[in-house]
C-alpha positions in Angstrom: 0.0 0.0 0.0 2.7 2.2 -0.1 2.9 2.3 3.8 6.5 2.8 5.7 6.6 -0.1 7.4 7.0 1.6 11.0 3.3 2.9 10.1 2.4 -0.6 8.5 2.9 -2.3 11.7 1.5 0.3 13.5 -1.8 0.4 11.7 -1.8 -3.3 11.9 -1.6 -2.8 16.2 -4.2 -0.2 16.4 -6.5 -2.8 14.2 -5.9 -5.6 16.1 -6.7 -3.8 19.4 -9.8 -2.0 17.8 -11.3 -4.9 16.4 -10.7 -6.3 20.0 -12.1 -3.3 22.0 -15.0 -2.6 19.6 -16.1 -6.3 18.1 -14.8 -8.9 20.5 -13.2 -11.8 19.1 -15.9 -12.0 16.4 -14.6 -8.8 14.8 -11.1 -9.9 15.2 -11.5 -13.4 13.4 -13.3 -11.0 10.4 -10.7 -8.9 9.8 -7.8 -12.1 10.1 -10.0 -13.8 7.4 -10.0 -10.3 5.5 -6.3 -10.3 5.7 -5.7 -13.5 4.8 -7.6 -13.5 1.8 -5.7 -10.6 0.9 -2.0 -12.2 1.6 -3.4 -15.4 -0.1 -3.8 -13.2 -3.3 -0.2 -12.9 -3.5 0.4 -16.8 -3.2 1.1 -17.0 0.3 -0.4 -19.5 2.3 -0.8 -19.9 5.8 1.0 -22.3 7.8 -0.1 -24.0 11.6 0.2 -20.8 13.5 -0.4 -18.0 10.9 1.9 -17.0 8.0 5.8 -17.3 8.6 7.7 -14.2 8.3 10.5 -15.4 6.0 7.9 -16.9 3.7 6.5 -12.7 3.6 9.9 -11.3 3.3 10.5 -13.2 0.2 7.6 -12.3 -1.6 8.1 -9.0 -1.2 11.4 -9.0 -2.0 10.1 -10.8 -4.9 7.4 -7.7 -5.4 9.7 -5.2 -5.1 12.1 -6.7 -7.5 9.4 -7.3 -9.7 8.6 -3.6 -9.3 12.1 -2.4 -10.1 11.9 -4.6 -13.2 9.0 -2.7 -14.2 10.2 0.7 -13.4 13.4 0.3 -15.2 11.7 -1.2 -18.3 9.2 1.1 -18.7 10.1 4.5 -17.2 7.4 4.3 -14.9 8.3 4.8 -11.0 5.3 3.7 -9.1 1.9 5.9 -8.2 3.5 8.6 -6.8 5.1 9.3 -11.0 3.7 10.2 -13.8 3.0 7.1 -16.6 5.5 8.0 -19.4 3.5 9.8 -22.3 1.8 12.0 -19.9 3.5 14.4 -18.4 
């Protein structure tokens, strides 16, 4: 999402204990299935336990590589650019 991933983690926190706080465990096991959907869309899958964190840090190494591929073939530098051809 674009996200530093200071704020990332802290927006995943302040989730965690809203969800809590305002839902019960109800809301909480919504918004896990939410997010798990979500990570699944990227191929990973969870293990016993939830998702592993090397198995994340390789994909998105293998995002952001795939990213820079992009970029470096096409001029294009993310959202935050403008698309060659209209600036």
């Amino acid at each position: 999402m674009g996200w530093a991933s200071g704020s990332a983690i802290l927006a995943s926190l302040c989730i965690a204990f809203l969800c809590w706080f305002c839902f019960g465990a109800v809301g909480y096991a919504i918004i896990q299935s939410i997010a798990t959907k979500e990570m699944k869309k990227y191929g990973l899958n969870p293990k016993y336990g939830g998702f592993k964190k090397p198995a994340i840090k390789a994909k998105v190494d293998e995002l952001r590589a795939a990213e820079a591929t992009y970029a470096g073939t096409t001029g294009f530098a993310g959202p935050s650019s403008t698309p060659p051809g209209l600036a």
